[in-house]
N, C-alpha and C positions, 0 to 999 in steps of 0.2 A: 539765515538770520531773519529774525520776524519784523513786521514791515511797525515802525514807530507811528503815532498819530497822534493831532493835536490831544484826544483823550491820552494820551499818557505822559501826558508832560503835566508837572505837579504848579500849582498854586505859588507863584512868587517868580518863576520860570521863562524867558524868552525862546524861541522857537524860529525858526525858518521855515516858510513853508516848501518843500521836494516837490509836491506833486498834488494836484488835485484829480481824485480818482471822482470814479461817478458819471452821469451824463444826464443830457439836454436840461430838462428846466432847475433841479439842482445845482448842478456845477456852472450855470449860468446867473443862476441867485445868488452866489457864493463867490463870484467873480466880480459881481457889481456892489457887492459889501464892500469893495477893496479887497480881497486876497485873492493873492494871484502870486504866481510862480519866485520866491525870490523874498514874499514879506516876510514881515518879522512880526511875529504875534504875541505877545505878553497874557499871562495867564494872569487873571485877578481874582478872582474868587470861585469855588464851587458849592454848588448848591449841597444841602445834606445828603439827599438823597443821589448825589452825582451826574443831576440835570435837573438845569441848563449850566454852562461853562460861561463865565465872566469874561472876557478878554479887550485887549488894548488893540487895535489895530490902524495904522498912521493915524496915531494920533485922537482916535476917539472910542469909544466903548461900545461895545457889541455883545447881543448875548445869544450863544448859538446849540441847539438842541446836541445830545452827544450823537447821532446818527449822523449831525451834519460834521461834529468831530471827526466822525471816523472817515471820512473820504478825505481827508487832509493828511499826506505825509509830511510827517517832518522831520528835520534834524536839526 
């Protein structure tokens, strides 16, 4: 089974985030956004070109490159 990521979760969408892949100054940028092991992310817009991804996270709006998408599992 192939591993899901905030890029694949569609526009209108809520998410949990599984796992934060990645390491040292990435996944420590990405932890101090608030997301961290257990959030719930809301998708809100994507861009035409499919970067950057619009998203809700506790509570206030972020906007985060798809690279930084893709090191986030979710379900």
């Amino acid at each position: 089974m192939q591993m899901k990521t905030l890029r694949d979760i569609k526009v209108g969408e809520t998410a949990k985030v599984v796992k934060i892949h990645g390491e040292g100054g990435l996944k420590r940028r990405i932890m101090d956004m608030g997301i961290t092991k257990g959030t719930e992310i809301f998708v809100r817009k994507v861009a035409p070109l499919g970067d950057p991804i619009e998203v809700t996270v506790r509570g206030y709006e972020l906007t985060l490159r798809k690279d930084d998408a893709d090191i986030l599992e979710m379900e």
